[in-house]
N, C-alpha and C positions, 0 to 999 in steps of 0.2 A: 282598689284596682279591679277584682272581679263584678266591683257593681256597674263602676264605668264601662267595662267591656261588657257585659250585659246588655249596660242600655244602649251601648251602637249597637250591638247586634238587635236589639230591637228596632232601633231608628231605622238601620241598614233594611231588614225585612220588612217594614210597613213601608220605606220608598220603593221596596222592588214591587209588594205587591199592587200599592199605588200606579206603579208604572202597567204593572201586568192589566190592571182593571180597567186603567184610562186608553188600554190597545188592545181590547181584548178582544173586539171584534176581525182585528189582524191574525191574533191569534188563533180564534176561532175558524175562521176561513181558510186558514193557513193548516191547520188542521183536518179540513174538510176536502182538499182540495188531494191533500199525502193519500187519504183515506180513500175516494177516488182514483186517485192516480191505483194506489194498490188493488182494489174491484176490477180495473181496467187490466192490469198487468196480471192477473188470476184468469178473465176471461180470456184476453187473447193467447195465455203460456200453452204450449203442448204439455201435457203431463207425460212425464219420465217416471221410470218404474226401476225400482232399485233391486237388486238381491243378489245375498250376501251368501256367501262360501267360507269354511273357517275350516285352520288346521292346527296340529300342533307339535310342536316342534322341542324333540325330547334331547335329555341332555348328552345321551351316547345313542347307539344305532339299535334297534330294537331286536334283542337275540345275541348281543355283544356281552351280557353279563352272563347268558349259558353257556357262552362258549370260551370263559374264563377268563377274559380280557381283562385287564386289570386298569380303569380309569381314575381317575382324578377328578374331584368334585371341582365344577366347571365355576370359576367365581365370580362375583357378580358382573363386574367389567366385560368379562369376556362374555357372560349372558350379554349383555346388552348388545356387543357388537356382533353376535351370532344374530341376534335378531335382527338387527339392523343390515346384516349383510342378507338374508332371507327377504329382508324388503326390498332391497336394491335391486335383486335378482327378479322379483316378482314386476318391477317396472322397466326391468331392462329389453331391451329393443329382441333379444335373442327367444325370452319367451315370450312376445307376441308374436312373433312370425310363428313359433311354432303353436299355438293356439290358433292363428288364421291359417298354419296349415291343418291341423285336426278338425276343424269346422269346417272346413272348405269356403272360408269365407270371402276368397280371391275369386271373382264371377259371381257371385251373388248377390242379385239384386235387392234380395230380402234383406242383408244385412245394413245397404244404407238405406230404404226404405224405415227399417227399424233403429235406423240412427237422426233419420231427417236428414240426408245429406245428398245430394244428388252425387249419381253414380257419375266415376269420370267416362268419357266416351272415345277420346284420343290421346295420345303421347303429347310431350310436354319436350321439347329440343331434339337430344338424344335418348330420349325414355321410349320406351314405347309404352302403347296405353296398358298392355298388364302391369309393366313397371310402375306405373303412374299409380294404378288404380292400386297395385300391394302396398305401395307405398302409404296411401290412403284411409285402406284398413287399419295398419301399422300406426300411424298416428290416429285416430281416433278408437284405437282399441286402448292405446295409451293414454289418452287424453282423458277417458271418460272411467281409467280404472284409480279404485279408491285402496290402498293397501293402508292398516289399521292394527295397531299393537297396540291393544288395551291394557290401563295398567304395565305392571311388570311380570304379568302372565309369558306363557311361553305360547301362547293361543296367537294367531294371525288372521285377520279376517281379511276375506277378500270380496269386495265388492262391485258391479258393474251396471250402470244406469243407461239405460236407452228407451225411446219412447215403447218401444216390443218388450213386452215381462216374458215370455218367452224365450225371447232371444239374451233379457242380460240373465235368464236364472242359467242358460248354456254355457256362456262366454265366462262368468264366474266360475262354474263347476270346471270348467276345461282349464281354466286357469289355473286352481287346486289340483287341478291330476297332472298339468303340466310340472310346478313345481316337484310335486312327490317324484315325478319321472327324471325329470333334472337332478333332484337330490339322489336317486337309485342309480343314475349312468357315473353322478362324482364317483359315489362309492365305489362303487364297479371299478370304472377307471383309474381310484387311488387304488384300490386292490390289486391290479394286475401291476400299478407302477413299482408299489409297496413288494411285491413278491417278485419283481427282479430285483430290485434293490437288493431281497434279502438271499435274494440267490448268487449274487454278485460278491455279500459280503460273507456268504457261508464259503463260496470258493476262494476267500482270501483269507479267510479262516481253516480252512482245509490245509491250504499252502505252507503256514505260520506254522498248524502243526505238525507236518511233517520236518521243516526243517528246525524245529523244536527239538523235536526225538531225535534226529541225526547227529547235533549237536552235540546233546547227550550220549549219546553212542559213540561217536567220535573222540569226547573226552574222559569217558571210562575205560575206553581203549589204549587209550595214552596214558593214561594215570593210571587204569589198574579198572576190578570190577566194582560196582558200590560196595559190596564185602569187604575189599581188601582197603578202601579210604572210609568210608563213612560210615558203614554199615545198613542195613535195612533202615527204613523212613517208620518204620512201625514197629521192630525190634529192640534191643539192647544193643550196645557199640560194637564194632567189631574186635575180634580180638588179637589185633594188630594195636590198634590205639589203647587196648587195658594194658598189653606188653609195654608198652612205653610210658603209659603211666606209671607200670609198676617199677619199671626200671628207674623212672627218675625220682621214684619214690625212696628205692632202696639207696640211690645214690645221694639224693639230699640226707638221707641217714647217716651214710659211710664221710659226706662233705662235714657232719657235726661233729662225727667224730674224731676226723684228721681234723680238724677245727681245734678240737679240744686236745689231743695229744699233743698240736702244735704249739698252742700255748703253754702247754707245759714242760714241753721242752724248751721254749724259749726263756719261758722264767727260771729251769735249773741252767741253761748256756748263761741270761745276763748273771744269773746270782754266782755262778764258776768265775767269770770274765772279772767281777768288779771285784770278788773274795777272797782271803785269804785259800789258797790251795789244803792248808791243813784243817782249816775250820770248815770245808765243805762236806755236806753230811754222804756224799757217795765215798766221800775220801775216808771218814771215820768211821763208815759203816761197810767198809772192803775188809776182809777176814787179812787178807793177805798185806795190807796197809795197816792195821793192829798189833799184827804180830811184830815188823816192822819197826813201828815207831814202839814196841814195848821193848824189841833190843837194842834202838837208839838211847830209850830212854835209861836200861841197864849201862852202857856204855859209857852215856854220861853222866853215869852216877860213879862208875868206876874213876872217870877222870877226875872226879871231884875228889874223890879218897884219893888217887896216889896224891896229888897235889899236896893232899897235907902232908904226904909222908919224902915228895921228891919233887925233886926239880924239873922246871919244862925240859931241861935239856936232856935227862935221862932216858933213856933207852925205851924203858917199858914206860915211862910217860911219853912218847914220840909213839908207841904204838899203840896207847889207849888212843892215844888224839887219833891217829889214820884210821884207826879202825871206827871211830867215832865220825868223822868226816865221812866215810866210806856209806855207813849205811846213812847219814844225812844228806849224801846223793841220789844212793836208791830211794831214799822217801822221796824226794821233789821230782825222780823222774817216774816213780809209779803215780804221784799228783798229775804232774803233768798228763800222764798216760789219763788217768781217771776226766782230766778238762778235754784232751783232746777228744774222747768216748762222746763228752756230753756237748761238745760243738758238733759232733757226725751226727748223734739224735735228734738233735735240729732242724740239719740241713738236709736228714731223711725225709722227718718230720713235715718241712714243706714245700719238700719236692713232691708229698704223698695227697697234700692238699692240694696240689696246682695241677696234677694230673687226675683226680675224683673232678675238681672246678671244669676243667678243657673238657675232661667225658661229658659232666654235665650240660655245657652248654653246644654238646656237638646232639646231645636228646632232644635239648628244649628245640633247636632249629627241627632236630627232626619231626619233634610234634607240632611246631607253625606249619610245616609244610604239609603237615599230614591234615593240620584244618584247615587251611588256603584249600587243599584239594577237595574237603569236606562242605567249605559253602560254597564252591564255585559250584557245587554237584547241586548240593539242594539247591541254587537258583534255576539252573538247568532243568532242576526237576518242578520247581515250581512254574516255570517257563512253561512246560510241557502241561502241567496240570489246569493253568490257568487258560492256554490256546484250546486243549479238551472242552473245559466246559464251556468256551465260548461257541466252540464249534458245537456242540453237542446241544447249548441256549437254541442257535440260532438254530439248527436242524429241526430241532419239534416245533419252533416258531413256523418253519416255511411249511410243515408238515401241516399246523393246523389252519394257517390259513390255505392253505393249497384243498383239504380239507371241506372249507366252507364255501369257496368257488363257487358261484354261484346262487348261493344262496343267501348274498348280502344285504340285509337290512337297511332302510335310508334313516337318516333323523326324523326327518316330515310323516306325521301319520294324518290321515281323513279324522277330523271329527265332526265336524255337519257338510251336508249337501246343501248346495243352494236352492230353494222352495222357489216355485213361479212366483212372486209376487200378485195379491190383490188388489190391492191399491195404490197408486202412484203417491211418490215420496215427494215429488216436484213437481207442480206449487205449495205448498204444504198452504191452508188456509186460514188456520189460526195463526201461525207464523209467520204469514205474512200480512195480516190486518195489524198483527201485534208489532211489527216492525213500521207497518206504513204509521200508524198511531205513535207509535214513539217517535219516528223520524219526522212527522206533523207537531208533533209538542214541540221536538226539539228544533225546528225549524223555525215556528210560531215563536220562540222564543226566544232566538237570534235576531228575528227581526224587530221584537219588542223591544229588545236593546239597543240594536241597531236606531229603531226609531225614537227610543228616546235618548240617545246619546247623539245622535248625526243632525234628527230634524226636530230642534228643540224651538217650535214655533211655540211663542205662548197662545196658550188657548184654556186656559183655567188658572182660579189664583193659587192652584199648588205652584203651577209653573210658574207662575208670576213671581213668589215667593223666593222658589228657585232658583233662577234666573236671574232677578234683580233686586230681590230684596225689600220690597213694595206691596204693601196691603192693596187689596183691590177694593175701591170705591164703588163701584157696581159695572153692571157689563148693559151695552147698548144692542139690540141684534138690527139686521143689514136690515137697510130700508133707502127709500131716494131723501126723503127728510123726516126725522126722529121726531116723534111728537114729543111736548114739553114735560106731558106726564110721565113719558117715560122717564125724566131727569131729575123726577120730584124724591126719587129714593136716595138720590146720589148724592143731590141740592141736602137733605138729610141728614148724609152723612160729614157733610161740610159743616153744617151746625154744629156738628160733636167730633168738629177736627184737633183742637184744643181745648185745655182748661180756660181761657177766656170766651170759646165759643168759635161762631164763625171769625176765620181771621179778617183784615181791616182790607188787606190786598194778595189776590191770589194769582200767581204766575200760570198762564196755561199754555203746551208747546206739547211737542210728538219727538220722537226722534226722526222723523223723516217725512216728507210732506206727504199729502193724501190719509191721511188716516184719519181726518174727522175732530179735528183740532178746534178749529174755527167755529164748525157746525154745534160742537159739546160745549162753545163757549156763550152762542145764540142761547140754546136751548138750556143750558145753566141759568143765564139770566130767567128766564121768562118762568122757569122752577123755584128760584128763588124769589120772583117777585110771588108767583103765588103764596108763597110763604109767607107773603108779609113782609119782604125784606128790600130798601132802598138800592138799587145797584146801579153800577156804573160802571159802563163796559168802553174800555183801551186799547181799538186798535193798533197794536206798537210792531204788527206785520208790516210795516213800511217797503216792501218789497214786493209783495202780494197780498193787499190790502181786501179783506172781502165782507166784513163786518156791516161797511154800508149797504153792501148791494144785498145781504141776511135780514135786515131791519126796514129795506125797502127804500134809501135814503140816498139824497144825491149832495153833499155838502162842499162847499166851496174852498173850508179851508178846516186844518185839523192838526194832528200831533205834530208834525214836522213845522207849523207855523208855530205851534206854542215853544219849542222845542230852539227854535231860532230868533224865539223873542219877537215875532211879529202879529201875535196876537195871546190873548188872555185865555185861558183855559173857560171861565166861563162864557167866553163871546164864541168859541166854538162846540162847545157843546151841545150836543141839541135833543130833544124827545123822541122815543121810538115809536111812541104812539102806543105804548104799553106800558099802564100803571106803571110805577116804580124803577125802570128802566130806562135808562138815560146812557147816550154814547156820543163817546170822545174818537171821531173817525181818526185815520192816518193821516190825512189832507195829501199834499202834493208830494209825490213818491222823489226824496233827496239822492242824492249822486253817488252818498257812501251815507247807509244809516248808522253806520257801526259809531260813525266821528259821533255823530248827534249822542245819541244812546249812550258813549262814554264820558256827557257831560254832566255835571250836574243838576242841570234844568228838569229832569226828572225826578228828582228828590224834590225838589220844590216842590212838582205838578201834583205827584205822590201827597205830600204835606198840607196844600191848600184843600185838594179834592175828599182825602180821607173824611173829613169832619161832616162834608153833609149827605156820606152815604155809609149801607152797612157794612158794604164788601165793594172794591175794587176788582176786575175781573180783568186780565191782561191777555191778549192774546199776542203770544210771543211766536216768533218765526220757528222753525224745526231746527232744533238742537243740531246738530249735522252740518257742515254745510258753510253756514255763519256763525259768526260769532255775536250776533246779536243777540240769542238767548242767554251766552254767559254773561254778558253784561249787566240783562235785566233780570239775572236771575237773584244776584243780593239784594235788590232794590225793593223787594216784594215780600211780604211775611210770612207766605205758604207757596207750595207750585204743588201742581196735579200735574201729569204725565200723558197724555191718549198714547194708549197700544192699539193698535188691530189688529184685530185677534185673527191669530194663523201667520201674520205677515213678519212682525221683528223676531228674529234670530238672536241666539245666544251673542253674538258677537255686537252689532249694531246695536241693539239696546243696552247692554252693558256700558257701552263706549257712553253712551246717552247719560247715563246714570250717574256713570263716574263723572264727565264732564259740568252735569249741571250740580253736584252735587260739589265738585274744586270749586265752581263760582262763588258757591255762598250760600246755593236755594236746599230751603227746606222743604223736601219731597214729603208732602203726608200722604200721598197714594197717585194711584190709577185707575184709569177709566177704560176699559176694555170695550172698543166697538167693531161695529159692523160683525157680529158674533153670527155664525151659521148653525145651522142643525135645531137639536131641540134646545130648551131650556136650560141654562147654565145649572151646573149639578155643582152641589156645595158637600163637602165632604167632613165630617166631622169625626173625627178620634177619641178617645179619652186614655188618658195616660194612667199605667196600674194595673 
C-alpha cells in the first residue's frame, strides 16, 4: 500500500508538472503582468507615515499600594477584559472628539491636507458645514487609528497613519494623553461617588449604633445593671448568680439527703405494716417494751404453775389470767404506739423531700431567668460592639480616602512617546513585490489549471494519450497542401503497426470534417508508395467524395457502382498516374450510403482487392454525424484517427473514440494535423 500510494503521488506530480511546463508561458506572463501591476501600484500609492504611542496599563492605580489599600491579584480573565475594555475606549467616538478638540483639528486645513482628504466647504441638510466638517475629523481620526495589544502584556500601542509624519506622531501622542486623562477623571469621579457612598453608609452606621446602645440601656434598666444579671464581659460572674448556684448547690445536698432518710423511713413503715408488731426491731429495742413483755412473760409463767396446782375456775387462777391479759394489751398498744411513730417518720420524711424538691425547682427557674437575662445582654452587647466597629471600619475608610482627594492615581501610565516617523510604512516595497509575486504565481497557476482542465484541446501526444487513449503516429504542421515527404515518417510507422507488418486494409476518418482526413490519405498513399509499397486508395466518402479531384481524375463510375452490382471493381479502378498507387473513386453520390455500406458487397470488394495490393487505404466519412464510419469500421484490419491539433475537445473526440471503437475498428493511432507554432516537442520520462 505505501508503494502504491507513492507511485500516484508520483504519477500525480509529473502530470501537474507536465501541465505546468506545457503552459508555462501563461504562467510566466501571468506572473509578469501581477509584478507590473504591483511597480504601477507602488509608483502611483501616496506614502503614509505610521507612528506609534504605547502605554501601560497596571493592575491597581499607582500609589494605591502606599496608601494601604488592600487589592486582589487581578486574574487572568479579568486581565484580558480590562484590556480589552482600554481598547474599546481608545476607538470610541468620546475620545476622538476630545483628541480633535486638543489639536484643534476642526478648522484645520492642515489636518485633511495631511490626510488626503478634501476639506468639507458646506453643511449637508441640517448640519451645518462645522457640523459636517467635526464630523469628518471624527471619522477619519477613527478610521485611520490602529489600537494593538501585543501578546498578553498589559502594554497598549497606539498607532496613527496619515500621509504628514508630523501630524500622525501628534494625533498618536494626543491620543495616549487623552486615555491617561480619561483613565484620571474615572478615578476621580469613582472617588467622589465612592465617598458618598461611604458617607451615606457611615451615617447609617452612626444610627444602628446609637439605637444599639439605647437598647441596651433600655434593657439593663428593666432587668437590673449588667452586675446585678450577667456580670462584667471581662470579669468573674456576678455575685447574684454564685448565690444561686450556691443555693442550689446546698439544696441538691439537703434533696439527697431527704432522699435517703426517705427511703429509710419507708423501708422501716413497709417492714412495720407487713411485720409481726412483736418482731419489729423498734418494738424489741424500746427499754420500756422489754420491761413489758419481761412481766408478761413472768405472768405467763405464773399461769402456767398455778394450772398445775388449780383450776381455770379458781380465784387466783382468774387473776393470774386478767392480770396476764392486762399487760398483753399494754404490749400491742405500746406496739401499736411504736408503728404508728414509724408511719409519721415517713410521712415526715416526704413531706421534707417535696418541700427541699418545690424550693429547688422555684432556683432552678430562678436561674433560667437569670441566664435568659444574661444572653439577651451579651447579644445587646454584641450588637453594640459589632455596629462600633462597623462604624469606626468605615470612619477611617472615609478619613483616608477623603485623605487622598486629589491626589488619585489612574491605572494608564506613559511608556513611549510617539517619534516623527522617517519613513513611510505605506507602500512598504519589498511587501509588496513579495505579494504581487505570490499573487502572480498564484494566479499563473489557477489559470494553468483552469487551462488544462476547461480547454483540453489536443495539441501533444501527452494529450493525445490523455484524452483518448491513442499513440500518436506523427503530427503534420499547417500548410495549403502537405508534401509527401512530410508522410514518409508516419507511412513508417504504419509498417511497424503490427506483428504482421503493414496491415492489408486501413480505415482512415476524423471525428469531424475539415481536419485533413482526405488530404493525409492522398499523401499516405504517395509515402507509402515511395516505399516501395503497392496501394490502393477507396473512396468510401460517398457523400463528399474528394479523392478524385486529390489525384487529378474525372472518373465515370466508382464505389457506389460496384457496391450495387453494376460494375466490377477492376473495370472501375483506375491509375493515378503515380507508380504504385491506384484508386477505386466513389462514382455516383447514392441517396442513402449508409443502406449500401451495410451490405455485404464490401466484404467482397475488400476480399478480391486485398490480394493484388500491400495496404488498402479507405477514406471514411467523419465519425460524427453519420453512421457510415461505424459501418466500415469492422470491415477493415486497422483505422488511424486525423485530429487537428488545437481543434477536438475532450468531449467530441472521446465520443469519436468510443464510437468507432463499439463498431469493431482497431484504432492503432493518430495523426495530428495542421500543428502551429514550433516543432512538436517529444517528452520523455524515465521511471525510478
Amino acid at each position: 500500500m505505501p508503494e502504491g500510494r507513492s507511485a500516484r503521488m508520483v504519477t500525480i506530480a509529473r502530470s501537474a508538472w507536465t501541465a505546468i511546463w506545457r503552459h508555462r508561458i501563461i504562467l510566466l506572463v501571468t506572473m509578469a503582468l501581477c509584478v507590473l501591476a504591483g511597480i504601477i501600484f507602488i509608483l502611483l500609492s501616496t506614502p503614509d507615515y505610521r507612528a506609534t504611542a504605547s502605554v501601560e496599563v497596571e493592575d491597581v492605580p499607582a500609589g494605591a499600594a502606599r496608601a494601604g489599600a488592600t487589592q486582589r491579584p487581578i486574574a487572568p480573565a479579568d486581565n484580558e477584559a480590562l484590556m480589552q475594555t482600554e481598547q474599546e475606549v481608545l476607538r470610541s467616538r468620546a475620545l476622538a472628539e476630545d483628541v480633535a478638540r486638543e489639536l484643534a483639528l476642526v478648522g484645520s486645513r492642515t489636518f485633511f491636507d495631511g490626510m488626503n482628504e478634501r476639506r468639507p466647504e458646506r453643511g449637508s441638510g441640517s448640519l451645518s458645514q462645522r457640523q459636517v466638517e467635526t464630523e469628518a475629523v471624527i471619522n477619519l481620526l477613527r478610521e485611520n487609528l490602529d489600537v494593538q495589544l501585543p501578546g498578553k502584556s498589559r502594554v497598549i500601542r497606539i498607532s496613527f497613519t496619515s500621509a504628514d509624519p508630523t501630524l500622525s506622531a501628534r494625533v498618536a501622542n494626543s491620543y495616549a494623553d487623552s486615555l491617561i486623562r480619561a483613565d484620571l477623571k474615572r478615578g476621580f469621579e469613582s472617588g467622589v461617588q465612592a465617598r458618598r457612598f461611604l458617607l451615606g453608609e457611615l451615617d447609617a452606621a452612626r444610627r444602628d449604633l446609637e439605637r444599639a446602645e439605647r437598647d441596651l440601656a433600655t434593657y439593663a434598666a428593666r432587668n437590673g445593671s449588667p452586675s446585678q444579671t450577667a456580670g462584667t464581659r471581662d470579669g468573674p460572674p456576678d455575685s447574684s448568680a454564685g448565690t444561686t448556684a450556691t443555693r442550689l448547690a446546698q439544696l441538691n445536698a439537703f434533696r439527697a439527703q431527704a432522699m435517703a432518710d426517705r427511703i429509710a423511713a419507708q423501708k422501716r413503715w413497709e417492714s412495720a405494716r407487713l411485720s409481726s408488731v412483736e418482731t419489729l426491731p423498734e418494738v424489741l429495742n424500746n427499754g420500756a417494751m422489754q420491761q413489758l413483755m419481761a412481766q408478761r412473760a413472768q405472768a405467763r409463767a405464773s399461769v402456767v404453775e398455778e394450772r398445775q396446782f388449780r383450776k381455770d375456775a379458781h380465784p387466783e387462777m382468774r387473776e393470774a389470767r386478767a392480770r396476764l391479759a392486762a399487760l398483753d394489751d399494754q404490749a400491742a398498744a405500746m406496739a401499736n404506739s411504736i408503728r404508728a411513730s414509724l408511719r409519721e417518720q415517713f410521712d415526715v420524711a416526704v413531706h421534707g423531700e417535696k418541700q427541699i424538691e418545690a424550693e429547688i425547682a422555684g432556683v432552678e427557674r430562678q436561674a433560667q431567668a437569670e441566664r435568659g437575662r444574661g444572653v439577651q445582654m451579651s447579644i445587646l452587647e454584641r450588637s453594640v460592639d459589632t455596629y462600633r466597629l462597623l462604624h469606626d471600619s468605615l470612619l477611617q475608610r472615609y478619613r483616608d480616602m477623603a485623605s487622598q482627594a486629589g491626589f488619585q492615581a489612574g491605572r494608564i501610565q506613559p511608556l513611549d512617546r510617539a517619534a516623527v516617523p522617517s519613513r513611510p510604512s505605506s507602500p512598504n516595497i519589498g511587501t509588496t513585490m513579495l505579494m504581487a509575486s505570490l499573487g502572480g504565481l498564484l494566479l499563473g497557476l489557477l489559470m494553468v489549471a483552469g487551462r488544462h482542465v476547461f480547454d483540453d484541446a489536443v495539441t501533444s501526444a501527452d494529450t493525445l494519450a490523455e484524452r483518448a487513449n491513442m499513440p500518436l503516429l506523427g503530427t503534420v504542421p499547417v500548410t495549403d497542401k502537405p508534401a509527401a515527404e512530410t508522410y514518409v515518417p508516419i507511412a513508417s510507422s504504419l509498417l511497424l503497426a503490427s506483428s504482421a507488418g503493414l496491415p492489408k486494409s486501413i480505415l482512415v476518418s476524423s471525428a469531424q470534417e475539415g481536419e485533413g482526413k482526405s488530404s493525409t490519405v492522398h499523401a499516405l498513399a504517395l509515402a507509402l508508395a515511395k516505399l516501395d509499397r503497392k496501394v490502393l486508395v477507396i473512396d468510401a466518402d460517398m457523400r463528399r467524395p474528394r479523392q478524385h479531384g486529390l489525384f487529378g481524375i474525372t472518373p465515370d463510375r466508382g464505389l457506389s457502382e460496384v457496391m450495387t452490382g453494376q460494375a466490377k471493381p477492376e473495370d472501375v479502378t483506375v491509375q493515378s498516374g503515380i507508380p504504385g498507387v491506384s484508386l477505386l473513386p466513389s462514382g455516383a453520390i447514392p441517396p442513402n450510403p449508409a443502406e449500401l455500406l451495410s451490405t455485404s458487397a464490401l466484404d467482397v470488394l475488400l476480399a478480391n482487392v486485398q490480394g493484388g495490393y500491400d495496404t488498402v487505404l479507405i477514406d471514411a466519412p467523419p465519425i460524427l454525424g453519420v453512421p457510415d464510419t461505424s459501418l466500415l469500421a469492422a470491415k477493415a484490419e486497422a483505422a488511424v484517427l486525423i485530429v487537428e491539433w488545437g481543434r477536438n475537445h475532450h468531449g467530441g473526440l472521446r465520443v469519436a473514440v468510443d464510437r468507432l471503437r463499439r463498431a469493431g475498428g482497431a484504432i492503432i493511432g493518430a495523426v495530428l494535423t495542421k500543428q502551429q507554432g514550433r516543432a512538436f516537442e517529444y517528452e520523455y520520462h524515465r521511471n525510478g
